[in-house]
N, C-alpha and C positions, 0 to 999 in steps of 0.2 A: 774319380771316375773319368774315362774317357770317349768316346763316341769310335762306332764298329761302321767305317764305309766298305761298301762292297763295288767291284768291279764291272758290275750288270747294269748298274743303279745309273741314271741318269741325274747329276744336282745341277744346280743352278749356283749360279755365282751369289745371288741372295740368299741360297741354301746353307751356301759353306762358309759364307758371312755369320750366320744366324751359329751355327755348330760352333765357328771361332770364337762366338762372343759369351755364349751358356757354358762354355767346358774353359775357359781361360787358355783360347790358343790364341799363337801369331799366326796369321795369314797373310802370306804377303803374293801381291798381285806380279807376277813373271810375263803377263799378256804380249806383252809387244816385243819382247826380246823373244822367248821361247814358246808362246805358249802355256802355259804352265800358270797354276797356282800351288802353291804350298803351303802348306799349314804346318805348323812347327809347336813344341811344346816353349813356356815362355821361360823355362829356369833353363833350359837346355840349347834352344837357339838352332839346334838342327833337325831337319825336313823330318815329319814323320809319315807324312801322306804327301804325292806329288798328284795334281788333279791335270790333265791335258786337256784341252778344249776341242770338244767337238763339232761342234755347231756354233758358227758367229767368229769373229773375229776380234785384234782390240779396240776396234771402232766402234763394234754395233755393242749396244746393250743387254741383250738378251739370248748372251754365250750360254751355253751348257756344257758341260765336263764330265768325265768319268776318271775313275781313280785309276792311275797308272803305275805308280809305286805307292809301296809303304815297307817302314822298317820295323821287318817283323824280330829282329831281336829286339831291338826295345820295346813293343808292343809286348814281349812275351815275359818280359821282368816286371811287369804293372801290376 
């Protein structure tokens, strides 16, 4: 099983922590290069959701993101 983000949705960096850890993703934090979080499948290694920050920076704590990509071919063979 894998968890369904949407593009409206406002999460929280503790949000997409919490989704990484209950569905056995990799998340890896992008903050101070681009922006960016990603969350990736762990046998596969590449991006399957790309989250951009909306709110906060890689400073502050209490960034927010919405989902910017996702790779809907591989979402669509699951």
């Amino acid at each position: 099983m894998i968890p369904t983000f949407h593009p409206n949705i406002v999460y929280t960096e503790d949000t997409l922590n919490l989704y990484a850890q209950l569905y056995n993703l990799t998340l890896t934090d992008c903050i101070k290069d681009d922006g960016e979080i990603t969350i990736s499948d762990v046998i596969e290694g590449e991006p399957i959701w790309i989250f951009k920050i909306i709110d906060g920076n890689y400073l502050t704590f209490d960034r927010t993101f919405k989902l910017a990509w996702q790779d809907d071919e591989y979402l669509s063979n699951i």
